[in-house]
Every structure is written in structure tokens, then in C-alpha cells.
C-alpha positions as CSV (number, residue, x, y, z in Angstrom):
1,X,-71.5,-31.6,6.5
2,X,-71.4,-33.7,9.8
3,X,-72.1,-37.1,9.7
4,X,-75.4,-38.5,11.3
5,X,-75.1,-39.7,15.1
6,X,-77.4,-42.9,13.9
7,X,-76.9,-44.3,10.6
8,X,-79.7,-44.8,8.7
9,X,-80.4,-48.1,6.9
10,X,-80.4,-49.1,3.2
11,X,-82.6,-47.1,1.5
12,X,-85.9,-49.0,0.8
13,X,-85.1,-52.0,3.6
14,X,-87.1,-51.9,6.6
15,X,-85.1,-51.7,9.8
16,X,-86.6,-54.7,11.5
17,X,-85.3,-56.6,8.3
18,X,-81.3,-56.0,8.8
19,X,-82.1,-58.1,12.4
20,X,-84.1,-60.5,11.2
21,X,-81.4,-61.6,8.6
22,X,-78.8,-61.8,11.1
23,X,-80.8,-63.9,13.5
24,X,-82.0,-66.7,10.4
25,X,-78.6,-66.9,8.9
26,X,-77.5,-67.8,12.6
27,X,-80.1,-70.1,13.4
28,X,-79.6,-72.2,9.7
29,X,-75.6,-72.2,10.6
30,X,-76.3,-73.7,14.2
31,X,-79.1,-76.0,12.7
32,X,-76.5,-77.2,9.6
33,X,-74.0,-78.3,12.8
34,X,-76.5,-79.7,15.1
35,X,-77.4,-82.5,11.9
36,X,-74.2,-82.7,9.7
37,X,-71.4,-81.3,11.9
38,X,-70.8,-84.4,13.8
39,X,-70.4,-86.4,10.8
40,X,-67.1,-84.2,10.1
41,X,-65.7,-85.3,12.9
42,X,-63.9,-88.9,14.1
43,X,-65.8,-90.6,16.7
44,X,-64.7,-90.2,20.2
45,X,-62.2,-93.0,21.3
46,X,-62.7,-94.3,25.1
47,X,-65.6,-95.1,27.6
48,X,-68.5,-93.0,27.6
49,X,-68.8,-90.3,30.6
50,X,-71.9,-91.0,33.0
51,X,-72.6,-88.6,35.4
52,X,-75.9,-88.7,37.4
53,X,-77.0,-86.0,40.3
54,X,-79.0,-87.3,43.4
55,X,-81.8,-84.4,43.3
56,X,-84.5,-85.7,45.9
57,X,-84.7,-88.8,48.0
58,X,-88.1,-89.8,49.9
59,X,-87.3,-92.7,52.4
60,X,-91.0,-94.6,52.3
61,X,-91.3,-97.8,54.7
62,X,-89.5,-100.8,52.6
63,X,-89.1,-98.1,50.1
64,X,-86.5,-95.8,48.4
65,X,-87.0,-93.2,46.3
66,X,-84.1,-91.2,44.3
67,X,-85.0,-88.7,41.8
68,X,-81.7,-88.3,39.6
69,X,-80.7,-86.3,36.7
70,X,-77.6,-87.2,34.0
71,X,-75.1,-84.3,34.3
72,X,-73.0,-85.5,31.8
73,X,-72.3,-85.3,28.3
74,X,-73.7,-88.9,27.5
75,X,-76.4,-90.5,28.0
76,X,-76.8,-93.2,31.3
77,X,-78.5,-96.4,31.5
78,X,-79.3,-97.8,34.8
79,X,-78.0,-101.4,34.8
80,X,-78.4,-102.8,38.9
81,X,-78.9,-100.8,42.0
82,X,-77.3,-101.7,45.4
83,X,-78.2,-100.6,48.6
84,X,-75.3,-101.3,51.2
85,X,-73.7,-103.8,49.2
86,X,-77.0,-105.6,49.1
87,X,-78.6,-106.2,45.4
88,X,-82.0,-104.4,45.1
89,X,-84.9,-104.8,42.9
90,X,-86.2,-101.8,41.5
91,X,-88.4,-99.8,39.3
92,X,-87.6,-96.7,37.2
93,X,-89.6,-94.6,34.9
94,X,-87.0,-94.8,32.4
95,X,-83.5,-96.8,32.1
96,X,-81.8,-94.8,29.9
97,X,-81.7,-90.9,30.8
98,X,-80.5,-88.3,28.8
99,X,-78.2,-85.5,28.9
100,X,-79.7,-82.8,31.8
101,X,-82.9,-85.8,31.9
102,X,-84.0,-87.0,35.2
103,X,-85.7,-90.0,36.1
104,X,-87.2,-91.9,39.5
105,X,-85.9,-95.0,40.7
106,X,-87.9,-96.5,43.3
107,X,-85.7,-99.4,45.2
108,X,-87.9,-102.2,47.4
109,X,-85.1,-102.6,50.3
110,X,-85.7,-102.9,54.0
111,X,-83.9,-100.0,55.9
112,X,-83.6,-99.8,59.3
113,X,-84.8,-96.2,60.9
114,X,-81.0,-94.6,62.2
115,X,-78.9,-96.5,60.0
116,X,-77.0,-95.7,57.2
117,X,-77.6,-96.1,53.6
118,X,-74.4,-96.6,50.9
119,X,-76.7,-96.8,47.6
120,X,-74.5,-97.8,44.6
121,X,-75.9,-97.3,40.9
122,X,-74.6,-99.6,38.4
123,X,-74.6,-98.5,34.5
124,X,-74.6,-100.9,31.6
125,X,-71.0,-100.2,30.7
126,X,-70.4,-101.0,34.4
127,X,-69.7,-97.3,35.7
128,X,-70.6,-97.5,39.7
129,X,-72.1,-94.2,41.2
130,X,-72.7,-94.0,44.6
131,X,-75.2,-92.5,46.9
132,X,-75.1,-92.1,50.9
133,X,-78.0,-91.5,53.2
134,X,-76.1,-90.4,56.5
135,X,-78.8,-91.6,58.7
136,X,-82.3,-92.9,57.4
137,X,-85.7,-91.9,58.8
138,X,-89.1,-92.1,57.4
139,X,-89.8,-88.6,55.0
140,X,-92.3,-86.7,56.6
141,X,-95.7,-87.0,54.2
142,X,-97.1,-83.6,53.1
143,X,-100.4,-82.2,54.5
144,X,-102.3,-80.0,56.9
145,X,-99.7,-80.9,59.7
146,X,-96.9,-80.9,57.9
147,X,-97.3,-77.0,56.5
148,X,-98.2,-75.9,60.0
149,X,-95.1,-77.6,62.0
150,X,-92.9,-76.0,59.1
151,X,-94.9,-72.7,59.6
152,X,-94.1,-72.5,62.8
153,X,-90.9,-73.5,62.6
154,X,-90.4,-70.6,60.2
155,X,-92.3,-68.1,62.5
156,X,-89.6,-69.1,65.8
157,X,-86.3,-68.7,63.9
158,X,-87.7,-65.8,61.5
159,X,-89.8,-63.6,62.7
160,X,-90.2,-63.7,66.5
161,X,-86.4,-63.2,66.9
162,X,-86.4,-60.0,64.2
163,X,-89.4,-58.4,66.4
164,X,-87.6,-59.3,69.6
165,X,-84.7,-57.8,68.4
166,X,-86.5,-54.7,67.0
167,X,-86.9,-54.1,70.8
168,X,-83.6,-51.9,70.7
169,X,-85.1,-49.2,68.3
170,X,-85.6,-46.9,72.1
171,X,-82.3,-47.7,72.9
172,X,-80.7,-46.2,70.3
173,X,-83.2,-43.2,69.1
174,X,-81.4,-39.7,70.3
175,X,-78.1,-41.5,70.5
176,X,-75.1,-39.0,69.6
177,X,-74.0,-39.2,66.2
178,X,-70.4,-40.4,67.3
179,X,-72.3,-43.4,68.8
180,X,-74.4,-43.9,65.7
181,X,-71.3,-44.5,63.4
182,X,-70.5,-47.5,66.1
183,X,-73.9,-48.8,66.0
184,X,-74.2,-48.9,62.6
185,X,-70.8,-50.7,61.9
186,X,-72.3,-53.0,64.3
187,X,-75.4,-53.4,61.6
188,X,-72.9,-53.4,58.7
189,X,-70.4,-56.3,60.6
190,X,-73.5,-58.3,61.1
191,X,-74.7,-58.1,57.6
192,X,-71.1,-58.9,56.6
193,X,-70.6,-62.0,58.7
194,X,-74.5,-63.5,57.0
195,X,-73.4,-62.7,53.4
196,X,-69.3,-64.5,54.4
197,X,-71.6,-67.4,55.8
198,X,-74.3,-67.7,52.9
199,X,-71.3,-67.7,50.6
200,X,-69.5,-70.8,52.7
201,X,-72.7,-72.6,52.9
202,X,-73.8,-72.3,49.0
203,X,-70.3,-73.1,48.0
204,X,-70.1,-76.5,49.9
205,X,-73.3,-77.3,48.9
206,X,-72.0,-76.2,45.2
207,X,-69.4,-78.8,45.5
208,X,-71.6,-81.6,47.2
209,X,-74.5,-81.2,44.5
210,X,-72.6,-80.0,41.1
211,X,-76.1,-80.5,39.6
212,X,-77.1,-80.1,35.9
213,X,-77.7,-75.9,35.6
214,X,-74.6,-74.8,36.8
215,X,-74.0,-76.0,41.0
216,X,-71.6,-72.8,42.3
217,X,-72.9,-70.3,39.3
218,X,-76.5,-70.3,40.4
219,X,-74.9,-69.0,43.8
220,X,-73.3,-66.1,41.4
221,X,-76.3,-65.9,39.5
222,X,-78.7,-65.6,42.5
223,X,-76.1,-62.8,43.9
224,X,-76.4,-60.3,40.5
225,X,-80.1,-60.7,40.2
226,X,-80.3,-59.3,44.2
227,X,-78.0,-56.9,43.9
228,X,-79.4,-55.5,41.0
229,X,-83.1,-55.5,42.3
230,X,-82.2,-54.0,45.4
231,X,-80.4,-51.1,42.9
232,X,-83.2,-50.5,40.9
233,X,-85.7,-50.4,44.4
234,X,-83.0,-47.9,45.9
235,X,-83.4,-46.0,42.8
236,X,-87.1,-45.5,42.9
237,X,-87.5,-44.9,46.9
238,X,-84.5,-42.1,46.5
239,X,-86.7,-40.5,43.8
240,X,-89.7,-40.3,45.8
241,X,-87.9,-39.3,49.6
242,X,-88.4,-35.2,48.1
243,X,-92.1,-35.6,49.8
244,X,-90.9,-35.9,52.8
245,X,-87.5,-34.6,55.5
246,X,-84.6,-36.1,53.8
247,X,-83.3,-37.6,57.2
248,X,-86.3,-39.6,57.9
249,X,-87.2,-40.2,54.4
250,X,-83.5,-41.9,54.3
251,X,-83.6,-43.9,57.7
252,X,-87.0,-45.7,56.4
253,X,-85.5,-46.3,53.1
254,X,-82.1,-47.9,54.4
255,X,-85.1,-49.8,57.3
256,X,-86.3,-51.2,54.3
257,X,-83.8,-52.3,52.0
258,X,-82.0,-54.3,55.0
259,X,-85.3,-55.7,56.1
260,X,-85.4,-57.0,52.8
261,X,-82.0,-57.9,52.7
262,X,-82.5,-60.2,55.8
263,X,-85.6,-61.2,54.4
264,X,-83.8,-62.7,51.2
265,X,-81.3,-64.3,53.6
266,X,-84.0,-66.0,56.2
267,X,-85.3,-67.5,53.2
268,X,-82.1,-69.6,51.8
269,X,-81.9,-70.4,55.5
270,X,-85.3,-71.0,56.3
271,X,-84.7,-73.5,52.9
272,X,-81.6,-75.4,54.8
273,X,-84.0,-75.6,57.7
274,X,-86.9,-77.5,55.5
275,X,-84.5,-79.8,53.8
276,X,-82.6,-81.0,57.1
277,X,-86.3,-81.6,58.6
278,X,-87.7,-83.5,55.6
279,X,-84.8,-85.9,55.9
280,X,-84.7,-86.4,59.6
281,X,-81.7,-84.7,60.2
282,X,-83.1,-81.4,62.4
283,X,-83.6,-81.9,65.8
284,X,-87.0,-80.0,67.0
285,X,-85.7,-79.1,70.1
286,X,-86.0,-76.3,73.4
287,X,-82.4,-75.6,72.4
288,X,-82.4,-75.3,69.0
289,X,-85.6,-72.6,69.1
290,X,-83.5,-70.8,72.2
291,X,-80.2,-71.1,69.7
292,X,-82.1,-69.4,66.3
293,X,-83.2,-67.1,68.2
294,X,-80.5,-65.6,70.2
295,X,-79.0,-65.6,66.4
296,X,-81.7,-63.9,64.6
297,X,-82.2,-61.3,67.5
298,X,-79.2,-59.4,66.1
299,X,-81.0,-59.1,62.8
300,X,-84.2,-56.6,64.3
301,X,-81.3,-54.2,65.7
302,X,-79.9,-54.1,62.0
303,X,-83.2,-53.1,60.7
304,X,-84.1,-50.4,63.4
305,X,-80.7,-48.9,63.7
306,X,-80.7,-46.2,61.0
307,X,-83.7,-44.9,62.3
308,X,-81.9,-43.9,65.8
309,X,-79.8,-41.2,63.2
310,X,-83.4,-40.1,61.2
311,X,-84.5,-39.1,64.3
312,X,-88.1,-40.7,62.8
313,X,-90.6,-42.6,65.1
314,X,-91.9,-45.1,63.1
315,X,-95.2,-46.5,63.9
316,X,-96.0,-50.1,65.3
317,X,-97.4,-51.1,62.4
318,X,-94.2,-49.9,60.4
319,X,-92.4,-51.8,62.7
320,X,-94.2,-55.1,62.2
321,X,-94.0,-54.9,58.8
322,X,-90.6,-54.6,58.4
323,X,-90.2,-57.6,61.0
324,X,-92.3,-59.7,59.0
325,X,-90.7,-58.6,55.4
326,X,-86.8,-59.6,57.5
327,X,-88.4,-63.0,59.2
328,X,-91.4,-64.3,57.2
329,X,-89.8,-65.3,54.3
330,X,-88.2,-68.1,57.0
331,X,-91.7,-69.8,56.8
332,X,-91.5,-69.6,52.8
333,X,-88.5,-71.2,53.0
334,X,-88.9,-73.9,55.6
335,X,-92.1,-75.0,53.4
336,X,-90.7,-74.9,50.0
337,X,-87.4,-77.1,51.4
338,X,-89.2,-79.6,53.1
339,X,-91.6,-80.1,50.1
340,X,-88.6,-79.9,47.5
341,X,-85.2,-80.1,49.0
342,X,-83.6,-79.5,45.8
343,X,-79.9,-78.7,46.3
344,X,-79.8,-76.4,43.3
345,X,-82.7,-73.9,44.1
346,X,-81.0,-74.0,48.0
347,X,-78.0,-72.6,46.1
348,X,-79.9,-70.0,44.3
349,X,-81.9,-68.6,46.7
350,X,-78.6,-68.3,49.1
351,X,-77.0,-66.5,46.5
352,X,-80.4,-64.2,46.8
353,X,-79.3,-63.5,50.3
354,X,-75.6,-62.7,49.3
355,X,-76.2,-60.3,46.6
356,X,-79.1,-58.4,48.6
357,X,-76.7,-58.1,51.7
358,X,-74.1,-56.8,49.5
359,X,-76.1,-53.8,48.1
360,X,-77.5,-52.9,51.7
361,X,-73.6,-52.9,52.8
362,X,-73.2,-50.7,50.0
363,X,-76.4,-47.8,51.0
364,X,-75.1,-48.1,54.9
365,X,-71.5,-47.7,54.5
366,X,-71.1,-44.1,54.1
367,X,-73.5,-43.8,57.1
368,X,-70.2,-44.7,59.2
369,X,-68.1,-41.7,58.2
370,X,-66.9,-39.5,60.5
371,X,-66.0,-35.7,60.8
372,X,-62.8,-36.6,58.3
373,X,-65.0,-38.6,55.7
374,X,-63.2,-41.7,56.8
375,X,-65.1,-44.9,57.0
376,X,-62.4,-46.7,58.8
377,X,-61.9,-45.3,62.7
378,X,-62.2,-46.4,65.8
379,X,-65.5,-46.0,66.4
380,X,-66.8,-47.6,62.9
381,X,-64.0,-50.9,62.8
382,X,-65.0,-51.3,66.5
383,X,-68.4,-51.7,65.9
384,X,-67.4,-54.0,62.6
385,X,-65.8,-56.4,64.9
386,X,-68.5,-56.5,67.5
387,X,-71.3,-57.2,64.8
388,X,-69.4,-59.9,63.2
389,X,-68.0,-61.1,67.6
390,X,-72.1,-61.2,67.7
391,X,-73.3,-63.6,64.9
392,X,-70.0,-65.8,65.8
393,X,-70.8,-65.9,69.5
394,X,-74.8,-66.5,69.0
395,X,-74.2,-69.2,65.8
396,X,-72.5,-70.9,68.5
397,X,-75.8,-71.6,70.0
398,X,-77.4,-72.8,67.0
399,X,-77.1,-76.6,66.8
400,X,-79.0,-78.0,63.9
């Protein structure tokens, strides 16, 4: 007699029963440690380790305010404050923070706008940890103003330099399918060069801002939960593509998922944007607008280049909605990182961009093979090189 594919549980004992067991017996363990474990062991020898994190600072005339968090594995007590080597007076709404606690310190000093700020935090055993404002400058108060000027902001470098570039979508329609492999390892070097940037950018922010939930693994984390989305939204618009010719049905799924892909991008940058802003460090200028958007331009051919091989017309609306799903998360972003400016999320939502670039690499590489089933020719590495010469060349521009 074969044996059963699923064994079946003890006769009489309900199946939910042989988890629930399981899960108490492991909770009263964990409990039992948490209040008698440490007993069973000698105390630690040596000072204690205070770590803060500087998660927000709001620069208010005669005022600072730092919102910080303990990282470490004790807990800090905030003994005196110095600001440029200058004792402060100052009020917190707590003293003594706990592990992964935060708390705001609110220091009376008299800055001067353009200078420099060395803030120096001094615990009760004595422990300095220091702060540095680069270059000081009132933070920009929230309101009706505020939100546009970061709306607009977010439409100039998002989604008026994706349309613009969408331009080329005549350009390449009936182009020979020997060209097409160039064009789109021109899409897949561009692509390439954002997610190698977005990965430079959340690391050294990573390593600036360790932070309390995990500094360089959110940019990991934020990766695998985009690349997986994107998977699973592949997955559904391949199994609906049989209403419709395969070759356009394919060109407007690949439009999409890189229009999305760029869109999950814009928005980590559209974050960095916000947060230099809100701190005075962006420079609202002619060049910078001219700068983002010879950058971002590159971005609309991405999206409209697989439909030059579909052979499909798309419609203007199409069109505008995939430059608005690519760009306008750039206003999202701006918004939330001038309102928050939270180094942690920033790292996050770049590793969003990273993992959705990835999988869209992934769905356009076999678009670059050629008679042979190689990916790697002329044609194909060529146009790598120039996508990736492209976003090096137009960063250039971009002086923040």
C-alpha cells in the first residue's frame, strides 16, 4: 500500500491545534528569556554604547531643531548640547531615549544664514556625538506655496522631459529590425546606468545615515519588493496579451513596465530633490531645469522604443499616460522629501527604483537578440554603450 502524499494528523487533534502548540511553546520560551535570561548572565564590563541618528533638522530663526533616534544597544541621555563649540540651552521632549526611540531637541542658538553649523551632543557618561549642518538656511514652512513650488518642481524634472522625450516614438516606428536591436540596447544601457547610479546614491546615503531599521538593507529591501511586483504585474499582462496581436500586445506591455520602472526611479529622485530644497541646498535655477531635463529626455525614448518593433500606434492619450506614470511620481517625491527628508525612506524608495529597473532589463533583454540568438553583437553592445555615453554626458548638466 503506498504511503499518503500528505500525512494526516493525530487522529482526534484538530489540524489547526499541531500550529498553535508550536507557536505558544515558542512564545513562553522567548518570554522566559526576555525576564529571567539576563539574570544568567554576568553583567557587561565597560562603558555603555550610545549611538544617536540625526533623522530631521528644521533651521527656525534663533532656533534648531534635531529630531534623533538611539541606534544603539543602550539607552542615551542627553547631558549638554553645543553648537560650534558654543554651549546651548535647550529643550527636549525627553532626556533619556531608548533603544530605536527618538526624541526632539530644540536648541535656542543664533545662526547666521550661509554659515556652517558643528552641533556636538554631550551624554551623561560624557560620550560626544556630533552633528554638521554644511550651510544653514531658514527651512522652508509648509503650505499652499510650498506644495505648489515642489509640484512644479516635480512636473520640470519629471514629466515635461519624459513627454519631450517621447517625441522620438516617429522616429523610430518602421525602423528595420537590425536597427531596433541597437535602439533598444540604447533603452536597456540607459536603464542600466539609473539602476548603477540609484545603487551609488542609496549606498552613500546608507553609510552617512546608518539609521535604526537597517541604513543599506532597506536599499536591498526596497529592490526585492520591486522586482517582485514588477514579476507578478508581467505575469498578469502576459496572461491577458491572447485578446489582442501578440506583437503589439508585447510592445505596450514592455511600454508599461519601463514607464513604471522610471516612474519608481523619478520618485527616489524626485525625494533627493525635496530634501536638498527643504534644507537650502538646491539651487532653483535656468540651468538646473535646462540640466534635468536634457537628463530625463532620454527616459520618454526608453518608454516609446519597443513600440517602434510592435509596429502599434498608440494613441495620444496612451502616450500621456505613460509620461505621466514615468515623470509624475517626481512631484510625489519632491513633496514627500521636502515635508520629511528622512534619510531612511530616501534609501527605500531608491532601492524601489533599483529593483523595478532590474526586472524591466530583465523583459527587454531578449528583445536585443539577433538572427544567432546572441544578445551580445555589435549592434546590441553599441547601443549599451551609447545609452549608458547618454545619461553620463547629460548628468553632466545636472548641477544640484
Amino acid at each position: 500500500m503506498e504511503a499518503s502524499d500528505h500525512a494526516a494528523p493525530a487522529a482526534g487533534i484538530p489540524r489547526w491545534l499541531l500550529a498553535v502548540v508550536p507557536l505558544a511553546l515558542i512564545a513562553a520560551a522567548l518570554a522566559a528569556l526576555a525576564l529571567f535570561g539576563g539574570n544568567t548572565l554576568p553583567e557587561r564590563t565597560g562603558p555603555p554604547i550610545e549611538e544617536l541618528a540625526f533623522e530631521h533638522t528644521v533651521l527656525k530663526p534663533g532656533t534648531i531643531e534635531l529630531t534623533v533616534r538611539n541606534t544603539g544597544p543602550d539607552a542615551v541621555t542627553v547631558g549638554q548640547v553645543f553648537v560650534n563649540d558654543v554651549y546651548v540651552d535647550f529643550d527636549a521632549s525627553a532626556r533619556e531615549i531608548g533603544r530605536l526611540k527618538s526624541a526632539k531637541l530644540t536648541l535656542r542658538y543664533p545662526w547666521q544664514e550661509g554659515s556652517p553649523a558643528l552641533i556636538a551632543i554631550i551624554t551623561s557618561t560624557g560620550v560626544a556625538i556630533e552633528h554638521e549642518i554644511p550651510v544653514t538656511v531658514q527651512t522652508p514652512s509648509a503650505g499652499g506655496k510650498f506644495y505648489a513650488t515642489m509640484a512644479l518642481l516635480g512636473t520640470y524634472v519629471g514629466v515635461v522631459p519624459v513627454i519631450l522625450g517621447m517625441l522620438f516614438l516617429p522616429f523610430l516606428s518602421g525602423m528595420r529590425a537590425r536597427w531596433f536591436t541597437a535602439f533598444m540596447g540604447f533603452t536597456i544601457g540607459l536603464l542600466g546606468f539609473l539602476a548603477v547610479d540609484a545603487y551609488i546614491e542609496g549606498s552613500a546615503l546608507a553609510a552617512e545615515n546608518p539609521g535604526a531599521f537597517g541604513g543599506l538593507k532597506l536599499l536591498f529591501l526596497g529592490a526585492a519588493l520591486a522586482y517582485l511586483s514588477l514579476v507578478a504585474l508581467d505575469r498578469h499582462l502576459s496572461a491577458r496579451r491572447a485578446d489582442a496581436r501578440a506583437a503589439a500586445a508585447d510592445a505596450s506591455r514592455l511600454a508599461l513596465l519601463v514607464a513604471i520602472g522610471i516612474g519608481l526611479h523619478n520618485l527616489g529622485e524626485g525625494l533627493a530633490i525635496g530634501s536638498a530644497y527643504a534644507i537650502g541646498e538646491l539651487a532653483l535655477g535656468a540651468f538646473l531645469v535646462i540640466g534635468f531635463a536634457a537628463h530625463n529626455t532620454t527616459e520618454g525614448f526608453a518608454i516609446v522604443a519597443p513600440f517602434a518593433r510592435g509596429g502599434e500606434r498608440p494613441s495620444l492619450p496612451r502616450l500621456l499616460l505613460l509620461g505621466l506614470i514615468a515623470g509624475g511620481p517626481a512631484i510625489l517625491g519632491a513633496v514627500i522629501g521636502a515635508s520629511v527628508n528622512n534619510a531612511e525612506l530616501s534609501t527605500f524608495m531608491l532601492g524601489l527604483g533599483i529593483g523595478a529597473i532590474v526586472q524591466v532589463i530583465v523583459q527587454l533583454a531578449p528583445t536585443i537578440r539577433d538572427a544567432a540568438g546572441r544578445m551580445l553583437h555589435p549592434l546590441s553592445v553599441g547601443g549599451i554603450l551609447a545609452g549608458i555615453a547618454a545619461l553620463y554626458l547629460t548628468g553632466l548638466l545636472v548641477a544640484a
